[in-house]
MARBA-3410 file (N, C-alpha, C, O; in Angstrom, 1 decimal):
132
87.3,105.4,81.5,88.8,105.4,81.8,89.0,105.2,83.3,88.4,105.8,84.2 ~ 89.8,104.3,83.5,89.9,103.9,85.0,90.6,104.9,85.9,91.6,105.5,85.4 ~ 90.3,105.2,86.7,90.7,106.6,86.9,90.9,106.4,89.2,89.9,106.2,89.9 ~ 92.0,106.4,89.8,92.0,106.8,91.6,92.3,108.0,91.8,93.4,108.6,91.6 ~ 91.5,108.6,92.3,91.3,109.2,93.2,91.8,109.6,94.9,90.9,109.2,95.6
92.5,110.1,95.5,93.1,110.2,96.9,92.5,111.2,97.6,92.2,112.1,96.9 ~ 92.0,111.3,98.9,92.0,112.1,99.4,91.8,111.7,100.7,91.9,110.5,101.1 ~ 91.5,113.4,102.0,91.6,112.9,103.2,93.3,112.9,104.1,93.6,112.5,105.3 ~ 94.2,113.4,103.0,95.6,114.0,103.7,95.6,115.3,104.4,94.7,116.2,104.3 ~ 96.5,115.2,105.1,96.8,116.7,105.8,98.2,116.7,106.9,99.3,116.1,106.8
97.7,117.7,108.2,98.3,117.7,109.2,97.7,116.7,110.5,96.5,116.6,110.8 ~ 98.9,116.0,111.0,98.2,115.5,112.3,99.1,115.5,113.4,100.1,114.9,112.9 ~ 99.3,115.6,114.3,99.9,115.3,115.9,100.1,114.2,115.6,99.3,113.6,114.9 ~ 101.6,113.6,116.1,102.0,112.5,116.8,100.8,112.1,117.2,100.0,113.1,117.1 ~ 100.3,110.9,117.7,99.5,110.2,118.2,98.1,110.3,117.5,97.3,109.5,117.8
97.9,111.3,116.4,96.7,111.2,116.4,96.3,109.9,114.9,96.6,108.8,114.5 ~ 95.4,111.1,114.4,94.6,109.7,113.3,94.2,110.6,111.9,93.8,111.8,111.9 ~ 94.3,109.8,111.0,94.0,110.6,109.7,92.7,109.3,109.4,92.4,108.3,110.0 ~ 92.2,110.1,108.3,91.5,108.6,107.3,91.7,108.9,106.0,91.2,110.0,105.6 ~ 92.6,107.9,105.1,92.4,108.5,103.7,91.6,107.6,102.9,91.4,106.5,103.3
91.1,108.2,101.7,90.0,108.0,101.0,90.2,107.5,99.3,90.7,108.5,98.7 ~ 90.1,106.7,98.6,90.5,106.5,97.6,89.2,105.9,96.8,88.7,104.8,97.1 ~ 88.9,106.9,95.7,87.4,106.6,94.5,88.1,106.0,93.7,89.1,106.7,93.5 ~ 88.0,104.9,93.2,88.0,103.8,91.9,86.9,104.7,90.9,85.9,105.3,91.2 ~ 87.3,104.6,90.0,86.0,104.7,88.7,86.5,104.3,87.7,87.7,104.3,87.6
85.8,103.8,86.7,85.9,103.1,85.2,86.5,101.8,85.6,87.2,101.2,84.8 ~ 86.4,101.3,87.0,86.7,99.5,86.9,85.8,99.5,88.1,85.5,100.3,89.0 ~ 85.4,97.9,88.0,84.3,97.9,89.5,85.4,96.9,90.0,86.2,96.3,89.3 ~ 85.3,96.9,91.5,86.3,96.1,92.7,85.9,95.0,92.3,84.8,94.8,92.9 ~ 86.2,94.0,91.6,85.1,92.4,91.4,86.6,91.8,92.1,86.5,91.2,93.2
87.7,91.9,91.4,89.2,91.4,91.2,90.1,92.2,91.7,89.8,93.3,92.2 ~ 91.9,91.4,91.5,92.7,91.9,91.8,93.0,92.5,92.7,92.4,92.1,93.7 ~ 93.8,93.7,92.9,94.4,93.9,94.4,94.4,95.9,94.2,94.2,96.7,93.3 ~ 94.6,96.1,95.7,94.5,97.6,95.5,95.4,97.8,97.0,95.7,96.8,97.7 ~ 95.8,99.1,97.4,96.8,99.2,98.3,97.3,100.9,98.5,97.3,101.8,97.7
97.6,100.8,99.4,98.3,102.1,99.7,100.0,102.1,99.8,100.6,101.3,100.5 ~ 100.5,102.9,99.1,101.9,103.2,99.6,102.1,104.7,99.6,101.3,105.6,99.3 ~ 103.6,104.6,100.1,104.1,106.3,100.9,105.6,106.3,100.2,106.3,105.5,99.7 ~ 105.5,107.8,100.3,107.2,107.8,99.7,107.1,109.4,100.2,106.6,110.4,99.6 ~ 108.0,109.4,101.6,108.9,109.8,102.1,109.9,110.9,101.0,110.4,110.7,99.9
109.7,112.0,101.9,110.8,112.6,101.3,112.3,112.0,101.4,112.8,111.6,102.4 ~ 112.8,112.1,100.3,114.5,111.7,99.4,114.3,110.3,100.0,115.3,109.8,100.5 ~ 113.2,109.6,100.2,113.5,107.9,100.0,112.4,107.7,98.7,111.7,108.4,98.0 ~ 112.6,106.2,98.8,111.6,105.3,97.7,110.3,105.1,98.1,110.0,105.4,99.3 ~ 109.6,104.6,97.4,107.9,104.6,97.4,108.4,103.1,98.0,109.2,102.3,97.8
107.2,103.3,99.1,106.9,102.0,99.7,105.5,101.7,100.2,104.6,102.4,100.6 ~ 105.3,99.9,99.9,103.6,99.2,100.0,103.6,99.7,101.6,104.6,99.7,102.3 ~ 102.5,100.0,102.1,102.4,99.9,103.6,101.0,99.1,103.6,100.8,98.8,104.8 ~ 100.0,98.6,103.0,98.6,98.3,103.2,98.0,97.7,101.8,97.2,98.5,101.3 ~ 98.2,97.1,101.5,97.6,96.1,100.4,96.4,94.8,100.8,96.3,94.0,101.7
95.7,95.1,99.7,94.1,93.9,99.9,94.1,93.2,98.8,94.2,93.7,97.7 ~ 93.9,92.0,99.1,93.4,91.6,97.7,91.8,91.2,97.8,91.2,90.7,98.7 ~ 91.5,91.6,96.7,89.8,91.8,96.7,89.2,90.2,96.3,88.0,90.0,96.5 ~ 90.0,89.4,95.8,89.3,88.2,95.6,89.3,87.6,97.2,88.2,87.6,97.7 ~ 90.4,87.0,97.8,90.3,86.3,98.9,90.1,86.9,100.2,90.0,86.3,101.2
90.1,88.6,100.1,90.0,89.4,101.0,90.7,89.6,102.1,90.2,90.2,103.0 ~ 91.9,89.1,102.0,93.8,89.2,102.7,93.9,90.4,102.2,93.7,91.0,101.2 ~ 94.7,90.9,104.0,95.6,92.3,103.8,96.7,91.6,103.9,97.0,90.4,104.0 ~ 97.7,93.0,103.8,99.1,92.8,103.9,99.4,94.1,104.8,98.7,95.1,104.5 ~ 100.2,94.2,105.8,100.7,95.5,106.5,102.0,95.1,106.2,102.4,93.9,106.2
102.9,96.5,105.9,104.3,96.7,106.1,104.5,96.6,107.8,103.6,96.9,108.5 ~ 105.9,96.1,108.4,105.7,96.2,109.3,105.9,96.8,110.7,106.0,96.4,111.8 ~ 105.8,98.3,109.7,106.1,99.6,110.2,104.4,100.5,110.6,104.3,101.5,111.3 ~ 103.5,99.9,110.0,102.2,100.4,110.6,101.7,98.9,111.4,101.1,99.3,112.4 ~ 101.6,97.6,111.3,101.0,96.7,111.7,100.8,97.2,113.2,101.7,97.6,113.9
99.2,97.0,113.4,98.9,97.6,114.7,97.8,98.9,114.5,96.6,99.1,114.9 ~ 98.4,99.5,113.9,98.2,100.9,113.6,97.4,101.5,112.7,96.5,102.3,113.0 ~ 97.6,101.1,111.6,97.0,101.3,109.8,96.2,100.2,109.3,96.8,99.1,109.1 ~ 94.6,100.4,109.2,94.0,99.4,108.7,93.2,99.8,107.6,92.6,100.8,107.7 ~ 93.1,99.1,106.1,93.1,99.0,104.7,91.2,98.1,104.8,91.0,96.9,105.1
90.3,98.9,104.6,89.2,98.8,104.4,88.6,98.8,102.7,89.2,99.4,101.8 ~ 87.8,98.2,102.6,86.7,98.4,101.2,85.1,98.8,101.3,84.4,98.0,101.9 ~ 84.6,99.5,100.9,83.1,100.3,100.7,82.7,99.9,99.9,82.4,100.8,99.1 ~ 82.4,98.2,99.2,81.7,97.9,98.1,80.9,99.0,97.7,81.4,99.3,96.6 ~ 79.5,100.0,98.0,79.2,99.9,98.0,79.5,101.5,96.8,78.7,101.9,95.9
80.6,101.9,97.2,81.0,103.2,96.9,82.0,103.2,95.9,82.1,103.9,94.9 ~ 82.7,102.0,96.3,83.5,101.3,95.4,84.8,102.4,95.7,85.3,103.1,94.8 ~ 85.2,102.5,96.9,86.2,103.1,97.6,86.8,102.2,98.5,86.4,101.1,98.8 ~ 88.3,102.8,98.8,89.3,101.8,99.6,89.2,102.7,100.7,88.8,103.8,100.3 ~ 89.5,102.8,102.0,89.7,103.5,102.8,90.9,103.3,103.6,90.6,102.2,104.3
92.2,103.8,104.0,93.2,103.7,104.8,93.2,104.4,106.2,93.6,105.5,106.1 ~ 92.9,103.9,107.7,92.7,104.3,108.5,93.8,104.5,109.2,94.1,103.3,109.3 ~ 94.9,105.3,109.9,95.7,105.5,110.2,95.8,105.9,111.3,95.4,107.1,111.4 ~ 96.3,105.5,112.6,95.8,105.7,114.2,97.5,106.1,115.0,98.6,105.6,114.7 ~ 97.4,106.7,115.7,98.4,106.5,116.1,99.8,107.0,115.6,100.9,106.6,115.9
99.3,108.0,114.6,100.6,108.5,113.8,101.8,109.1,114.4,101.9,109.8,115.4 ~ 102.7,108.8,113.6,104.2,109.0,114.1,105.1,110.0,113.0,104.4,110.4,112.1 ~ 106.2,110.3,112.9,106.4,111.6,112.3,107.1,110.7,111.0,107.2,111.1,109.8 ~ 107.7,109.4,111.4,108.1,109.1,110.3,107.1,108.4,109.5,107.5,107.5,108.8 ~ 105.4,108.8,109.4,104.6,108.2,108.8,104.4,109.7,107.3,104.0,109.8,106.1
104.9,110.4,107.9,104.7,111.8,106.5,105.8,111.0,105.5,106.8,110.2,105.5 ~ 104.7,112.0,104.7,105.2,111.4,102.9,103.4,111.8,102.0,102.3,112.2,102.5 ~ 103.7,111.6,101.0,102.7,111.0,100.1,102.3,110.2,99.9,103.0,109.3,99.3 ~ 101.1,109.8,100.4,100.3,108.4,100.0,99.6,108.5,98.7,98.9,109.4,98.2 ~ 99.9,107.3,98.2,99.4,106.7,96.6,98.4,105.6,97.1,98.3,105.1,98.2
97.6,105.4,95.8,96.3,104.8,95.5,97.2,103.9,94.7,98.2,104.3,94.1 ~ 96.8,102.5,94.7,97.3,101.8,93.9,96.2,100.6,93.5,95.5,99.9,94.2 ~ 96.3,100.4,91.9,95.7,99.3,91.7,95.6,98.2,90.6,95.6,98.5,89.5 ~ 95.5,96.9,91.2,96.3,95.8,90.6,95.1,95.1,89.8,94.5,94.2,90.3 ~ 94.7,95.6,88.6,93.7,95.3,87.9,93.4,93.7,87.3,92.3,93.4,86.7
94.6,92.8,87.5,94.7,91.8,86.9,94.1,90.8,87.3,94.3,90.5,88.4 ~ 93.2,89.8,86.6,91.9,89.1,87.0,93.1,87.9,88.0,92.3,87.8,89.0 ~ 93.8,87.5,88.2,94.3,86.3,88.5,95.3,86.4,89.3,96.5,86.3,89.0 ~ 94.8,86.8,90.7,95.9,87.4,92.1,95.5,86.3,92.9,94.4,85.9,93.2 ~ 96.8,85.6,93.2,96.8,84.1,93.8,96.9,84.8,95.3,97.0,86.0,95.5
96.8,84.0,96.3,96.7,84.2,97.4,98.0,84.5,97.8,98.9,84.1,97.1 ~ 98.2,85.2,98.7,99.2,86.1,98.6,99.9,87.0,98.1,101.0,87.5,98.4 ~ 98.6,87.6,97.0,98.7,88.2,96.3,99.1,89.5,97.0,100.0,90.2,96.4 ~ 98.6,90.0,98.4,98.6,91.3,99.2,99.7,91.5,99.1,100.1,92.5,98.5 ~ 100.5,90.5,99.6,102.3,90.8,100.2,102.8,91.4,98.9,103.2,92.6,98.8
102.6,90.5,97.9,103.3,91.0,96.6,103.3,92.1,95.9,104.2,92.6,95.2 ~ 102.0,92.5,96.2,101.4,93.6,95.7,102.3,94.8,96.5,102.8,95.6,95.7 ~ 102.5,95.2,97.7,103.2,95.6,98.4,104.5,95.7,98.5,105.1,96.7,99.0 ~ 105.1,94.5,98.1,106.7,94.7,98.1,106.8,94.9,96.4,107.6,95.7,96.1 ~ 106.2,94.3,95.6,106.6,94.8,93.5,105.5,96.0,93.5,106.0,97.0,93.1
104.8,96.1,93.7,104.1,97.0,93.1,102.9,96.8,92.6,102.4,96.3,93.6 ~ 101.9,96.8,91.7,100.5,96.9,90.8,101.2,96.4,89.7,102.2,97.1,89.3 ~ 100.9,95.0,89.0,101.4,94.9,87.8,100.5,95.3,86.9,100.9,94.8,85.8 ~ 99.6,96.0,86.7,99.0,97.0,86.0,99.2,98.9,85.6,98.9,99.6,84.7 ~ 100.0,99.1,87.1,100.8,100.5,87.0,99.3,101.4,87.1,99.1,102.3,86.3
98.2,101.2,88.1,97.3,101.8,88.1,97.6,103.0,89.0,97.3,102.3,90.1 ~ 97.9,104.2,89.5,98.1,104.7,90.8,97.2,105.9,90.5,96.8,106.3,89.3 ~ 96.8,106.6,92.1,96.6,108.0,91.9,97.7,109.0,92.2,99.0,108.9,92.3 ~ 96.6,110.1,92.4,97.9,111.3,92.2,98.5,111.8,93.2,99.1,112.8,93.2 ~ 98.3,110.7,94.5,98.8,111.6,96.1,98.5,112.0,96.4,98.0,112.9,95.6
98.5,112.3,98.2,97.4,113.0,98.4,98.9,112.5,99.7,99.5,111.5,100.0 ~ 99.1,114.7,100.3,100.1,115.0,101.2,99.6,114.9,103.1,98.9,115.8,103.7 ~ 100.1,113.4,103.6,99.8,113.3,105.2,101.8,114.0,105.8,102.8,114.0,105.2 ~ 101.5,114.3,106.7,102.3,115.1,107.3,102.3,115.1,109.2,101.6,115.7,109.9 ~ 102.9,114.7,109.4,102.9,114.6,111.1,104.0,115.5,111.9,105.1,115.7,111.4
103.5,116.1,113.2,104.2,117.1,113.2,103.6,117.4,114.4,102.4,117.1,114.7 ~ 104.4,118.1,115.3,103.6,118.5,116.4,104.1,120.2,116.3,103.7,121.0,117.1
END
């Protein structure tokens, strides 16, 4: 059963840095796309960090570009979201997201980030919070 995993949320200072952590299991990273989004208290879930694993393009929203960088651990078969420089309007819940579908054309990142996973793969969130 394909199953994400989140972790690696918490508290951080203005300026500082989280890393979050996301286990894949019951699908191997061969294809398609995987990504992080946030959803802000009383707003909407939003893509901030999308990859697509075939041509190996990110995508940044352009409220972290600079800041938030979207890694892969073949080896762990983990996504890693690095987060530097955090700001208060970066709290919310970050989701695991993943786009299981063999055939993610180039460009795939962006899309994946502004629609969503057309597979509806997510985890269960995992609470970043900024705050001095």
């Amino acid at each position: 059963q394909l199953q994400l995993v989140e972790s690696g949320g918490g508290l951080a200072q203005p300026g500082g840095s989280l890393r979050l952590s996301c286990v894949v299991s019951g699908f191997a990273l061969d294809y398609g796309s995987i990504g992080w989004f946030r959803q802000a208290p009383g707003k909407g879930r939003e893509g901030v960090a999308c990859f697509n694993i075939g041509d190996g393009s990110s995508y940044y929203a352009d409220s972290v570009t600079g800041r938030f960088t979207i890694s892969r651990d073949n080896a762990k078969d983990t996504v890693v979201l690095e987060m530097n420089n955090l700001k208060p309007e970066d709290t919310g819940v970050y989701y695991c997201a993943l786009d299981s579908g063999r055939h993610a054309p180039p460009g795939h990142a962006k899309a994946m980030c502004n629609l969503g996973p057309r597979t509806n793969h997510w985890g269960q969130g995992t609470q970043v919070t900024v705050s001095s």
